[in-house]
SEDOVO-179813 format. One line per 4 residues: number of its first residue (from 1); for each residue x, y, z of C-alpha. Coordinates in steps of 0.02 Angstrom, whole numbers, padded with zeros to 5 digits. Each point is the difference from the previous one (the first is absolute). Layout:
N
NUM	X Y Z | ... $
This chain:
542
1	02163 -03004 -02473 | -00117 -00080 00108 | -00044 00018 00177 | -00130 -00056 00121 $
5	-00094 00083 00161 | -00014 -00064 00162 | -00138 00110 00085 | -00009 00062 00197 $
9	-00214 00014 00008 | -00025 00005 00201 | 00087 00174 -00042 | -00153 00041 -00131 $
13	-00105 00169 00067 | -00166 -00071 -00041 | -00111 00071 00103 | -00069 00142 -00126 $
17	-00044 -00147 -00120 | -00089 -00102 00105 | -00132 00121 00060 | -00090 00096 -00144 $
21	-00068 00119 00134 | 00153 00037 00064 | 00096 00008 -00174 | -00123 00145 -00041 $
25	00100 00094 00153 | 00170 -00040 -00015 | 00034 -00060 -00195 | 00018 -00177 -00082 $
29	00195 00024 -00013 | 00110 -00167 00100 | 00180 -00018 00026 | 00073 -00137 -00101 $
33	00151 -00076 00065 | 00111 -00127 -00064 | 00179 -00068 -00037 | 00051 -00011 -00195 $
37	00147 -00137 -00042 | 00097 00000 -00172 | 00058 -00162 -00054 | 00099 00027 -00112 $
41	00114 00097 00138 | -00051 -00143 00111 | -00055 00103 00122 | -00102 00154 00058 $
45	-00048 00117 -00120 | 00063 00189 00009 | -00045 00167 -00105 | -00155 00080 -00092 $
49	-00175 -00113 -00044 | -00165 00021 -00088 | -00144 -00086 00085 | -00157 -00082 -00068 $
53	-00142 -00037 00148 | -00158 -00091 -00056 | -00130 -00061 00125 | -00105 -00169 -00042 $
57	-00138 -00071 00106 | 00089 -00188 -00054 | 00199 -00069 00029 | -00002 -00066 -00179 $
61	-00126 00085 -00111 | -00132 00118 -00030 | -00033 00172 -00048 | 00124 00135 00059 $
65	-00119 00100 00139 | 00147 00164 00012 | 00169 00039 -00091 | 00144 00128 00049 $
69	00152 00044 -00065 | 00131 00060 00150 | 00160 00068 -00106 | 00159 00053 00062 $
73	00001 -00130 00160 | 00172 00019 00090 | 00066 -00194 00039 | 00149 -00007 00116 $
77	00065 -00171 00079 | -00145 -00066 -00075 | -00114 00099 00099 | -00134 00126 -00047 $
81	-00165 00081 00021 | -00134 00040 -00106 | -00164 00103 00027 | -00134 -00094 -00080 $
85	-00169 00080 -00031 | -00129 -00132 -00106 | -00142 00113 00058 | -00175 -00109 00078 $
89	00083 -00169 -00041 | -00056 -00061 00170 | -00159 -00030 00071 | 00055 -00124 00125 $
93	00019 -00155 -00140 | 00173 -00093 -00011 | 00107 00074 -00130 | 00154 -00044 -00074 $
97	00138 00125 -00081 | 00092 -00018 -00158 | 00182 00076 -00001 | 00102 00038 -00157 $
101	00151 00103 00005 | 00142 00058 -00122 | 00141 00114 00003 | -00043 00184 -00006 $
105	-00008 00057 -00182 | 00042 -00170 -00074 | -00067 -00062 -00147 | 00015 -00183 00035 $
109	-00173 -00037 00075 | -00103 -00030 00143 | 00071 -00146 00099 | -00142 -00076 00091 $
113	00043 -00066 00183 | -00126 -00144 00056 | -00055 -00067 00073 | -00153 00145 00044 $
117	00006 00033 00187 | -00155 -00002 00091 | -00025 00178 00120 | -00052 -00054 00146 $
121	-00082 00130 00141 | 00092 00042 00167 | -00073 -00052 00148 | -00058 00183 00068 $
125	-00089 -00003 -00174 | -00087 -00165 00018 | -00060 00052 00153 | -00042 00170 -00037 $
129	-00113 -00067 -00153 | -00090 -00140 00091 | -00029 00095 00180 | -00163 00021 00034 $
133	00032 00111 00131 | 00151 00071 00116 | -00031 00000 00189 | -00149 -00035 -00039 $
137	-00034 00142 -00090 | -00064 -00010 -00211 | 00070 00109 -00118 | -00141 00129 00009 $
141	00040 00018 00184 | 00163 00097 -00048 | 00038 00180 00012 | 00067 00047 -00172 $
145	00137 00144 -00041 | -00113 00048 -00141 | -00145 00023 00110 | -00160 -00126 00033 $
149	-00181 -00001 -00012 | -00073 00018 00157 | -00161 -00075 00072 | -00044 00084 00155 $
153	-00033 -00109 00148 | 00100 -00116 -00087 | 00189 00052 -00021 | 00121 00074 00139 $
157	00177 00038 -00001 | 00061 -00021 00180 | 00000 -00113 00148 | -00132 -00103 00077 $
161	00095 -00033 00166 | 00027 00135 00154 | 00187 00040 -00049 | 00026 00160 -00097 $
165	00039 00039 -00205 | 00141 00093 -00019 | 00051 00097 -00157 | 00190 -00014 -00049 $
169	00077 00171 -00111 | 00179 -00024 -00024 | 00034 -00141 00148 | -00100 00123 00113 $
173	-00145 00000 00102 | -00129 00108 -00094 | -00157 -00048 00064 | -00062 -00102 00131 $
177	-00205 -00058 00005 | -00015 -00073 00184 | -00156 -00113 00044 | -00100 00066 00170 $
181	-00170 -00070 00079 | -00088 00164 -00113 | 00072 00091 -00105 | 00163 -00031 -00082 $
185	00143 00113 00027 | 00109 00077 -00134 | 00174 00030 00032 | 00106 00094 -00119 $
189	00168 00067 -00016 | 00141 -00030 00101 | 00000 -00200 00071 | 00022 00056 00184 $
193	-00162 00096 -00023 | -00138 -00077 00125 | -00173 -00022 00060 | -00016 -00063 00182 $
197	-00079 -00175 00011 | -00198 -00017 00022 | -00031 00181 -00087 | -00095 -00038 -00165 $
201	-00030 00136 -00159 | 00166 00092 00037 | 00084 00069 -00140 | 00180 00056 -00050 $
205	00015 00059 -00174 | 00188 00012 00003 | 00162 00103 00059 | 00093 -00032 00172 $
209	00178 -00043 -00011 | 00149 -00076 00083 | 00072 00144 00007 | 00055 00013 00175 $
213	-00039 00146 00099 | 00075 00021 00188 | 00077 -00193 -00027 | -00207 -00050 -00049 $
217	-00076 -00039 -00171 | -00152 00094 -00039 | -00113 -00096 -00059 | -00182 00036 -00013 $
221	-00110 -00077 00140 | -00204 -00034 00034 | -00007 -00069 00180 | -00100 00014 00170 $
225	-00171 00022 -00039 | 00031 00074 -00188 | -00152 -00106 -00068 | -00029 00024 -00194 $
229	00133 00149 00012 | 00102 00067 -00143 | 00183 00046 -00049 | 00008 00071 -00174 $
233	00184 00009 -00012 | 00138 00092 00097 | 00124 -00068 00103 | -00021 -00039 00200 $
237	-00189 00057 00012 | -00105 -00095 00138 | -00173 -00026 00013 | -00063 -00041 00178 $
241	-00196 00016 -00003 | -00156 -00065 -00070 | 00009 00043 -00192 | 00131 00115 00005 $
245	00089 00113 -00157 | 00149 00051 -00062 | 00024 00069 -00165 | 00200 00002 -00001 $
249	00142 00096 00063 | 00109 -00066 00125 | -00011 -00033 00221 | -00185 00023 00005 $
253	-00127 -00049 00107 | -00197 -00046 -00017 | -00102 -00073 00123 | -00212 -00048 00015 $
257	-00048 00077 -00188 | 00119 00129 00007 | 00095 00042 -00155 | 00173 00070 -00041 $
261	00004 00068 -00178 | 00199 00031 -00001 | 00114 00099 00063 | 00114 -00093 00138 $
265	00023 -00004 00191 | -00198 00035 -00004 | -00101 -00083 00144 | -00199 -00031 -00025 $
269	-00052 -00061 00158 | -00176 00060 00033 | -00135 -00122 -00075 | -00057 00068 -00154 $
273	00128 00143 00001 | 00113 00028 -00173 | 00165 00110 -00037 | 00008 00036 -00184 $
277	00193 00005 00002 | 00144 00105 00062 | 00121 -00035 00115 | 00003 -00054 00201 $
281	-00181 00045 00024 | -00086 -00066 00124 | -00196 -00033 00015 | -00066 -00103 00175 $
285	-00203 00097 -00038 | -00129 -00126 -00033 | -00092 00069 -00197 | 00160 00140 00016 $
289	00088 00050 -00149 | 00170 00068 -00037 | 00021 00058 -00181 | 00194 -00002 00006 $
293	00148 00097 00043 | 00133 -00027 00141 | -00018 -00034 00193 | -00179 00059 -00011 $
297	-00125 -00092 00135 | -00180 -00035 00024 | -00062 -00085 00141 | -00177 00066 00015 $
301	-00179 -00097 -00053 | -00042 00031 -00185 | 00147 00143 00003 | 00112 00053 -00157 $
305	00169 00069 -00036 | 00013 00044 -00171 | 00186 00029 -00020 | 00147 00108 00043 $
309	00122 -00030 00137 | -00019 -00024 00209 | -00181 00017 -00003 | -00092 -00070 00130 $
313	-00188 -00025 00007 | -00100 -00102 00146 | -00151 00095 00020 | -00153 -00119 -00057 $
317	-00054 00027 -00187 | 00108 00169 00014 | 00132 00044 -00168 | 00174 00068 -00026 $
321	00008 00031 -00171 | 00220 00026 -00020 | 00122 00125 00026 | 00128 -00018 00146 $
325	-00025 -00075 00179 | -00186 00050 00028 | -00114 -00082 00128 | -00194 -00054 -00012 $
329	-00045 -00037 00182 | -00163 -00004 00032 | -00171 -00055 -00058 | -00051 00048 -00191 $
333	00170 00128 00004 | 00068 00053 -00163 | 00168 00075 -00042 | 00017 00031 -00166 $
337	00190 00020 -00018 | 00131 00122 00006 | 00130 -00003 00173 | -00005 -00043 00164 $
341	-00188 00033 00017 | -00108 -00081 00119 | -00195 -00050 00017 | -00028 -00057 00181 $
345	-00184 00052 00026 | -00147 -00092 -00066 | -00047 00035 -00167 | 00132 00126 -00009 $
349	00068 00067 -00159 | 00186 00061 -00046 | -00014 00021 -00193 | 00197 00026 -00018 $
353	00136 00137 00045 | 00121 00006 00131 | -00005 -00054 00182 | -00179 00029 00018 $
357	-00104 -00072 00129 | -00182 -00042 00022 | -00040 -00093 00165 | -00155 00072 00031 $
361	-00166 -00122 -00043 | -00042 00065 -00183 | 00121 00129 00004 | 00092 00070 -00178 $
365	00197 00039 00006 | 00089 00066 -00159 | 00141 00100 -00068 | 00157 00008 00110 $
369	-00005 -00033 00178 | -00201 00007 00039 | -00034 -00067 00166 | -00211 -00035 00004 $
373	00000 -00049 00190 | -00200 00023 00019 | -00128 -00091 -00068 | -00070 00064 -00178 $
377	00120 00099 00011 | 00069 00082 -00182 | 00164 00074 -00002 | 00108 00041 -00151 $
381	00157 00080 00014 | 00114 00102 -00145 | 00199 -00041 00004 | 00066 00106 00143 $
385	00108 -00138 00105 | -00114 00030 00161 | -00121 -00130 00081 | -00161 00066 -00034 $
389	-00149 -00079 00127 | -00188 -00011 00035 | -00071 00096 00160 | -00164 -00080 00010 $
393	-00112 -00142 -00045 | -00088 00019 -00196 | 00110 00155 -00049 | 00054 00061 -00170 $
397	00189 00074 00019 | 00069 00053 -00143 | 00197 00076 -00005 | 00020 00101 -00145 $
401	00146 00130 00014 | -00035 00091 -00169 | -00182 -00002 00045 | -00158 -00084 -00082 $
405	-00089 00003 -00188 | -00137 -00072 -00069 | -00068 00044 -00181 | -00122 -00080 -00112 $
409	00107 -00001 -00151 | -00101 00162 -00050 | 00094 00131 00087 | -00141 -00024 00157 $
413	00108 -00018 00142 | 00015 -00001 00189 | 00164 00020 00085 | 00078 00051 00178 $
417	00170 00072 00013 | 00104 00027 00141 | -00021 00170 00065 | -00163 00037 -00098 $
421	-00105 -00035 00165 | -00133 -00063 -00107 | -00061 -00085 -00149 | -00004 00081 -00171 $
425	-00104 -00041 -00130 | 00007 00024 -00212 | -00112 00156 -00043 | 00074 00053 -00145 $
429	-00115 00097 -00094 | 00019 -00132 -00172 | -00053 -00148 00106 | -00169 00072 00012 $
433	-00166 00033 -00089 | -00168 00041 00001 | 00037 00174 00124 | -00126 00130 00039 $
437	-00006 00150 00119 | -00074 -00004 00157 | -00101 00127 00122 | 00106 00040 00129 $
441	-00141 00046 00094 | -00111 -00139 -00021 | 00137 -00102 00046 | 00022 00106 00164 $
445	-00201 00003 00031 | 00025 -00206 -00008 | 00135 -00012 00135 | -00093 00122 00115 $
449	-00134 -00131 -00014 | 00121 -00155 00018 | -00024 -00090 00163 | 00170 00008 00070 $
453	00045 -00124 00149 | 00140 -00061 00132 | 00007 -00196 -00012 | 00115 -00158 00005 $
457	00009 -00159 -00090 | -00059 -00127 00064 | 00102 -00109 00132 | 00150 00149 -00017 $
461	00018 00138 00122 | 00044 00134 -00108 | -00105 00164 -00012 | -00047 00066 -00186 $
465	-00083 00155 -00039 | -00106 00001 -00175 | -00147 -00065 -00112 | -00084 -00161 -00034 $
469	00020 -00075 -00165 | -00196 00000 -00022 | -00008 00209 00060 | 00125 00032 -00140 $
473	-00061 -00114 -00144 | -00172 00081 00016 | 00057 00194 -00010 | 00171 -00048 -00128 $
477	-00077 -00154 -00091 | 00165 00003 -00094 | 00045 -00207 -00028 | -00130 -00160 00038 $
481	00053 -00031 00175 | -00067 00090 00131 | 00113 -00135 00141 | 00173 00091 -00033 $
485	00078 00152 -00001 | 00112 00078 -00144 | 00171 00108 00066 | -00022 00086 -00162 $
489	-00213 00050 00011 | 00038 00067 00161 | 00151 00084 -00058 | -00102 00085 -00149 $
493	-00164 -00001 00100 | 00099 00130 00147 | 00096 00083 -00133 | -00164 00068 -00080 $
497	-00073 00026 00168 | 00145 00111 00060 | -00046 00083 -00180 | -00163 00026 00025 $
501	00018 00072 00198 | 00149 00125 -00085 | -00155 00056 -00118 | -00096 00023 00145 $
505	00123 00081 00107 | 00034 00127 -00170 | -00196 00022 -00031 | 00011 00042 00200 $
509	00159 00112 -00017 | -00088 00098 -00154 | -00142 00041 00088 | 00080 00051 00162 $
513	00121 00113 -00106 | -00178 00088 -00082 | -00071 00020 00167 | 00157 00086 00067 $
517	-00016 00121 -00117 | -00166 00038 00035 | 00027 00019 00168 | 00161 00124 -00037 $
521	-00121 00095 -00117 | -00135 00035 00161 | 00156 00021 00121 | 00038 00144 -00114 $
525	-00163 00078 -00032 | -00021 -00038 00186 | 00164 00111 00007 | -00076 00128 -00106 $
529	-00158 00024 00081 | 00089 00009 00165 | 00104 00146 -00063 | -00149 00108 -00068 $
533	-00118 -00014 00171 | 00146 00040 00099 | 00025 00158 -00119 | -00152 00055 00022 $
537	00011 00007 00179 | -00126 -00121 00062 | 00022 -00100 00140 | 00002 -00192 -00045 $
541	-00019 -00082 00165 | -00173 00052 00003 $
């Protein structure tokens, strides 16, 4: 059998071969085409062939430079392809290739087809091993997938012109790098995301969405004056001032370096003001804070909400720390949560509770339903559902149905209780020490001597009878201060005087009783004598 090969080269994948550096990437392995005609059929060739390649650098002679054996070749109508690998044959000299082919399995021999067929180069591949440069640009100038060396100063990936790079994922707009006069902006996320023209160093790392909401996309927007502002992510936030924030979440506002962590439907309007996250909050106080929460407002210089619901605070510098619908409406005012409570004076203070009030200038409201009307006023008031108010300016008013206690932890202890009419204090024999009887009548001999006087205080009208501090501290140096009076030293101090006087009164009665009898005793004898001189008949009136 014999048979003879017409070849189709311009279909030859040489690209790999041509360029060693490129062969290291992507293999030495070509696509042999060709058409294979049997003549003793008298016409093209069909079934099973062995292959023999063999690359020489000459059309006639010379050394074999590579050698492959391509079995089990399917020919039909003539036609067939081959994968042909004769590893670093080419270095960009001309080469020729040998072709020999025989029936699969046959023992018959090689038939050799001549004669050798030069390989010539495709055109990309011509070009692509003579360029010097693309664009203008030499092969070092390339960004590789593998990574590159850079030189800094030297290398950029990017655009030299004012229009923006974009980043493609999946057909989509990922991110958008926008020249400006400054600063270049960033623009991630969702394509209808935007900066307003002229505003440089804005940034928009991502979210918005086209989404519609109300008929409206919602995308995320820095405009106005939003200079150097920032939208993390989120969907239709806006930034309207001067370097402006906002962290995420959804419909919030930031203006003049005011920030929005998250939250949504949160407004940031004061310069310098922030709302951490929440929902519908609303912040309009220049250096003002709102922690979070819902429907909470501050609207006061350097004031602070720090959660909780309807809270409203527009004093200057003045707090409402949560709870439910409480109001900070003055100057330096602090509500400290709770419901419905209210700080209207200056400095006033409502630590918590329920419906308490303090609108007097550093006036204290607590419990439930406290009203501190006067200044410096203190009023604290238990649970009974009663409005319980301040008569007069600086007052302490405490309302404490089952009374008041205070102990040291000790068992020492001071408490009032309705109906006592006084105070009562812990004297329980075990809570004391050191004890030693007194004279009762020393003690009474140092009260006789104690300067009593009637006096007032000082700018009060009321009349006092007693001691001075001084009078008593010299006679009953009983403790180190000799400015104040102790309830209980005067207590014990009377006590023993009473003691003593009772003594004396005793001592008194005991001699009395004596003296009595002596005077019965002469009223007798008196008696007696009487009897006998009128016996003896004399007359007694002389």
């Amino acid at each position: 059998m014999k048979t003879n090969i017409r070849t189709i080269l311009a279909a030859l994948a040489l690209v790999a071969s041509i360029c060693q550096t490129s062969a290291a990437l992507i293999g030495t392995t070509f696509t042999y085409q060709g058409r294979l005609t049997d003549t003793n059929a008298l016409g093209p060739a069909t079934g099973v062939y062995d292959f023999r390649f063999t690359i020489f650098a000459d059309p006639l002679a010379g050394p074999a430079l590579g050698q492959q054996l391509v079995p089990n070749i399917g020919v039909t109508n003539g036609l067939f392809i081959a994968p042909v690998d004769l590893g670093a044959a080419f270095a960009g000299e001309r080469r020729w290739l040998q072709i020999e082919v025989e029936p699969a399995g046959s023992i018959m021999g090689w038939t050799l087809l001549s004669p050798r067929q030069e390989i010539t180069p495709t055109p990309y591949a011509v070009f692509a091993e003579n360029a010097a440069s693309v664009g203008g640009i030499t092969p070092g100038g390339f960004w590789g997938t593998a990574g590159n060396g850079v030189i800094p100063g030297a290398n950029l990936l990017g655009t030299t012109n004012n229009q923006p790079l974009v980043l493609i994922v999946a057909g989509q707009e990922a991110q958008r790098f926008e020249a400006t006069t400054d600063t270049p902006n960033v623009v991630g996320g969702w394509s209808g995301n935007s900066v307003a023209a002229g505003l440089p160093g804005a940034t928009i790392g991502g979210g918005g969405t086209a989404i519609p909401f109300n008929g409206q996309s919602q995308p995320n927007t820095i405009t106005n004056s939003g200079y150097y502002g920032t939208i993390s992510g989120g969907y239709h936030n806006l930034v309207t001032g001067y370097g402006g924030f906002i962290g995420g979440g959804a419909v919030n506002v930031a203006s003049n370096f005011s920030a929005v962590a998250a939250g949504e439907f949160n407004v940031a309007g004061g310069s310098f003001s922030s709302i951490g996250g929440g929902s519908s909050n609303t912040n309009t106080g220049d250096y003002s804070t709102v922690g979070g929460g819902s429907l909470n407002t501050c609207s006061g210089l350097g004031s602070t909400v720090g959660g909780g619901q309807l809270n409203n605070c527009n004093g200057g510098d003045a707090t409402v720390g949560g709870g439910y619908q409480n109001s900070s409406l003055s100057l330096y005012a602090t509500v400290g949560g709770g419901y419905v409570n209210s700080a209207s004076g200056e400095y006033a203070t409502v630590p918590g509770g329920n419906a308490n009030s303090a609108e007097g200038t550093s006036s204290f409201a607590a419990g439930n339903r406290a009203k501190s009307h006067n200044n410096g006023t203190f009023v604290w008031a238990d649970s009974q559902n009663a409005d319980f108010d301040s008569t007069r300016d600086n007052q302490v008013a405490f309302r404490c149905q089952s009374g008041v206690f205070f102990d040291n932890g000790a068992g020492l202890f001071v408490n009032w209780s309705p109906g006592a009419g006084s105070w009562a204090f812990g004297s329980d024999r075990n809570l004391k020490d050191r004890m030693s009887a007194v004279n009762s009548e020393v003690i009474l001999e140092k009260v006789a001597r104690l300067p009593l006087a009637e006096w007032s205080y000082k700018g009060f009208p009321q009349r006092h009878i007693g001691p001075m501090a001084q009078d008593f501290h010299a006679l009953f140096p009983l403790n180190d201060d000799d400015k104040r009076l102790v309830g209980v030293d005067l207590h014990g101090v009377a006590l023993a005087a009473i003691q003593g006087l009772n003594k004396k009164v005793e001592d008194q009665r005991a001699q009395l009783a004596a003296k009595q009898v002596q005077i019965d005793q002469l009223r007798l004898r008196l008696d007696q004598l009487e009897q006998r001189i009128l016996g003896s008949g004399r007359d007694l009136s002389r």
